[in-house]
N, C-alpha and C positions, 0 to 999 in steps of 0.2 A: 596348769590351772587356768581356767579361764577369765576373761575381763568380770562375768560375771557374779562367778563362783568367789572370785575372789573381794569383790565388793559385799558379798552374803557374808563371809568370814568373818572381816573387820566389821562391818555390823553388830553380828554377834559377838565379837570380841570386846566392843565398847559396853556393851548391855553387860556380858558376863565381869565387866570390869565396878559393873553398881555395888550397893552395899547389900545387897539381895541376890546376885547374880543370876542366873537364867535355865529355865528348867526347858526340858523336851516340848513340849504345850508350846512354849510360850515363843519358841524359836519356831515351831508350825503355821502359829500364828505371826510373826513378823517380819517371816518371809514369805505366807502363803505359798507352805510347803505341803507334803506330809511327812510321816512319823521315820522313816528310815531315810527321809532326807535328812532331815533333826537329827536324828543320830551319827549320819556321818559329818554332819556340819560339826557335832564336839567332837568325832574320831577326828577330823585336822585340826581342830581346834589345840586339841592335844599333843599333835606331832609338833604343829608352829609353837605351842608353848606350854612345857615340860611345867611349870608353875600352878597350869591349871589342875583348882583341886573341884572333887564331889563331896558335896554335900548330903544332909538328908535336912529336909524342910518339918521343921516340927509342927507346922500347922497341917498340913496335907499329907506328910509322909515320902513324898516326892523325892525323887531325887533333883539337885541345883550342881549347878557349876559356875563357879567363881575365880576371877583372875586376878593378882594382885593388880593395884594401876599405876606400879612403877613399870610393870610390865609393855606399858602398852603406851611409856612417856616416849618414846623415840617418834610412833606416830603423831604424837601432838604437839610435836613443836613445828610452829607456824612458819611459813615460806615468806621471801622475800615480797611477794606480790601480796598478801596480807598485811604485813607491816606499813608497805608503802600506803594500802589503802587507809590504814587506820594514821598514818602519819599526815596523809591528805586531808581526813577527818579533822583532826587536830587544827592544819591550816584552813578550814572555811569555816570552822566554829569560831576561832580568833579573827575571824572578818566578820563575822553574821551572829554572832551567839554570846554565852558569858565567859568571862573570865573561872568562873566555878569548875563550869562543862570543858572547857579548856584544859585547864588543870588537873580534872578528875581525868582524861584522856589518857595525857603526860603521864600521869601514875599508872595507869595501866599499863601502857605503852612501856615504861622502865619498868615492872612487873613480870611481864612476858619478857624480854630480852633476859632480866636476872635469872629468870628460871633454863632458858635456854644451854645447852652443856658449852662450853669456853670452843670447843675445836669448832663445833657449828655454829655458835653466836657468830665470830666473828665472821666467817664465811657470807651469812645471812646479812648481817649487819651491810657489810659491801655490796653484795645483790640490791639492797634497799637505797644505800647512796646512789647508786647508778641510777633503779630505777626511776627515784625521786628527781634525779637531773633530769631524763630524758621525757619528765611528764611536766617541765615545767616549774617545779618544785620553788623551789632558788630562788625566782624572780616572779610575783605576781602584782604586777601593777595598778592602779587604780585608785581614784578617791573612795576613801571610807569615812564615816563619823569616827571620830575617838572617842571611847568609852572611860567613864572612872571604874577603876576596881571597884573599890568598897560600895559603891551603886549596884552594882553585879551583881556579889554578895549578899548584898539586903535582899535583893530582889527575889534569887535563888532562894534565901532562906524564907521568907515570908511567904513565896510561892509552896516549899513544901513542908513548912509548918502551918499553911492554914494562918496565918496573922495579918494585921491591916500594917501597913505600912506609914509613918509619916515621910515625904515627901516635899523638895525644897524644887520646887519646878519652872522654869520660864518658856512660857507657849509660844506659838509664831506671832505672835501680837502686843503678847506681855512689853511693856517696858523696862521691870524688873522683876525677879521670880518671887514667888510666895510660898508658903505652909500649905500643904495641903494630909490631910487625911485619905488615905486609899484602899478598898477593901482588891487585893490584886486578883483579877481571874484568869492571867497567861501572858505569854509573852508572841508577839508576830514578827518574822526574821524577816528584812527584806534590805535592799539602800539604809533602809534607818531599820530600829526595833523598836517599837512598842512595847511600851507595857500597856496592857489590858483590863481595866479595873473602874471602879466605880469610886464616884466622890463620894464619902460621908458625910458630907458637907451639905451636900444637893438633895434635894427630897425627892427628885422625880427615881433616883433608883438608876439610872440610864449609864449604861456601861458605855465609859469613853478610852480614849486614846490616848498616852502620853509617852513624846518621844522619850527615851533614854536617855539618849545624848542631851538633854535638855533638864534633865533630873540632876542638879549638883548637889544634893544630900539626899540620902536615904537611910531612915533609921526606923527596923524591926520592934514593932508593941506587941505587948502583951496581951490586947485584944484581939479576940477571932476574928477573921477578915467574914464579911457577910456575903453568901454570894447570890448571883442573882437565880432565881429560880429557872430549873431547864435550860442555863445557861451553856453551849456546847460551845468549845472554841474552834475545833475544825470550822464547824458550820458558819459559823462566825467569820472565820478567815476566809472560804470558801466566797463570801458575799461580795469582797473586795478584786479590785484589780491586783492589785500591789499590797501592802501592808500598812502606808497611809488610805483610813477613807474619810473622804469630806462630811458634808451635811448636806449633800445632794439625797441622797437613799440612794438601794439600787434600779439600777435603768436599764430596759432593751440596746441592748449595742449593737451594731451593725459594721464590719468597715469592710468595702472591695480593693483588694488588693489589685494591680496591674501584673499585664501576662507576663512582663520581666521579672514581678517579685514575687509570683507565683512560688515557685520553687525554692525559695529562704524562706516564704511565709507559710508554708508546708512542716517546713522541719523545726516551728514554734509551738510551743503550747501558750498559748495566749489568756485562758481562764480553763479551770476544771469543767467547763459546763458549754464549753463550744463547740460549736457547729463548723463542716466547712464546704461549701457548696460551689463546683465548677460553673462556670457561666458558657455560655455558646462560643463569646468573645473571646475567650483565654483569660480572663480575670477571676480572681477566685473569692467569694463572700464569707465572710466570717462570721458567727453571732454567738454572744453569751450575755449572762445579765450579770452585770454587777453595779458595786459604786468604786467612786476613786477615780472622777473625772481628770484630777491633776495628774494624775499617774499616770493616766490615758496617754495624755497632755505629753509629757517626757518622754514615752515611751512611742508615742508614732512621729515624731518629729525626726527619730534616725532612721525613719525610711522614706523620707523624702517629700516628693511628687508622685512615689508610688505606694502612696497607700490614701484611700477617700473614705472619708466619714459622712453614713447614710444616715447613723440612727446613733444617741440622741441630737435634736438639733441643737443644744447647748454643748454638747461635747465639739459638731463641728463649729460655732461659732468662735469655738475658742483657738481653735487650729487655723483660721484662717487670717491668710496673709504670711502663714508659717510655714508651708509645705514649698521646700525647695526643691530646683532641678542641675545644682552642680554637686550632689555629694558623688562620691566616687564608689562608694562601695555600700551597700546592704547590712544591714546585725547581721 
């Protein structure tokens, strides 16, 4: 059988395994066949699996064919390089995400191995330790915020219950934290999380920013969280550098990179909306608009003396006297 042929098969096999199973038509149409292709696709269907029965469709009269889907449980249990990826998952949600989304993972993750049959669990299971050592797994190092749980929780549930949140918060200025009321509209992963929401307190309406890690109580109301009209979060997040933005708004940015970092500053994505233009010199210009001038800030400081800010001039005012020439290596 061919590489082909045989990808047509299990195709079919998966559909005839629905609770409808799959008529002649319908397999013409999903592999953009015709009609004695279709029919020899359920003649092997039938050889590969004695289970498969015919039907007669009482809507149409049609004949169907239908496979049990115990039938078809050996193909669907997941490989080691699956597991691993969803066990990765696991680890940058518990750096970057909630505790909720973490844990819904976990459960899956123990879900899928329990269904797995005991002789190929364990097989599987060792393929996934190995691979997880040799991606790094084990050991990811780095400063991170610490999150409370039960903030998590609020957050998760008020985000998808639609409710306002009360909120015990201390800002980068506060001296101590305060009550607040929150209608939440999302959450922004980055260095810190955001949460995304408006004061009910404030009458302008104006959707702000509050770190998480900065939230020491959070308790789900009964009231519907209000949200802001055409409010889009992508697009929202799209505006920013990073996931903190200041009260700059956004701005034209500009920065030329030198012909030594050329080539690390190629293989960045620096904003969704960027530009990247060769120079004559070997220097390469970068542009996108956004806000999140401090983000800027942290973020061109590990490339040195090679990287120069054209555009805005309050972004390079703030870079300067900062751009060094002994760092040794590049992001």
């Amino acid at each position: 059988m061919s590489y082909r042929n045989a990808i047509d098969l299990l195709t079919i096999a998966a559909r005839a395994a629905s609770a409808r199973g799959v008529s002649l038509a319908e397999i013409e149409e999903i592999l953009e066949r015709n009609y004695r292709t279709a029919q020899r696709v359920i003649d092997a269907l039938g050889q590969l699996y004695p289970e498969l029965e015919k039907l007669k469709d009482e809507e149409t009269g049609c004949a169907r064919w239908r496979l049990p889907r115990a039938a078809l449980a050996p193909l669907l249990i997941p490989t080691a390089d699956e597991l691993a990826a969803l066990a990765l998952a696991e680890e940058s949600l518990a750096v970057n995400g909630g505790v909720d989304h973490v844990q819904a993972l976990r459960s899956l993750h123990a879900k899928i191995l329990a269904l797995i049959p005991d002789d190929r669990g364990r097989r599987i299971e060792a393929d996934e330790e190995a691979l997880l050592l040799a991606l790094g797994h084990a050991a990811r190092p780095g400063p991170r915020p610490v999150g409370r749980e039960a903030v998590d929780l609020a957050i998760s549930e008020a985000l998808k219950g639609g409710s306002q949140l009360r909120i015990r918060y201390r800002g980068w200025h506060d001296e101590a934290s305060r009550e607040r009321t929150v209608s939440p509209h999302g959450l922004l992963l980055g260095t810190r999380r955001y949460l995304v929401a408006v004061d009910m307190d404030k009458v302008d309406g104006t959707v702000r920013h509050y770190r998480v890690d900065g939230i020491e109580e959070a308790t789900v109301l009964p009231a519907m969280a209000v949200r802001t009209e055409a409010f889009d979060l992508e697009a929202h997040a799209m505006t920013g550098f990073g996931s903190y933005q200041d009260g700059g708004g956004v701005r034209d940015v500009v920065w030329r990179f030198a012909p030594q970092a050329v080539r690390w500053a190629e293989g960045f994505s620096f904003h969704p909306t960027q530009t990247m233009e060769h120079e004559s010199d070997g220097s390469l210009i970068v542009r996108f608009r956004a806000a999140g001038l401090l983000e800027m800030c942290w973020h061109l400081y590990m490339w040195g003396d090679a990287v120069e800010v054209v555009a805005p001039v309050e972004l390079a005012t703030l870079t300067t006297g900062h751009r060094r020439d002994d760092f040794p290596a590049l992001p």
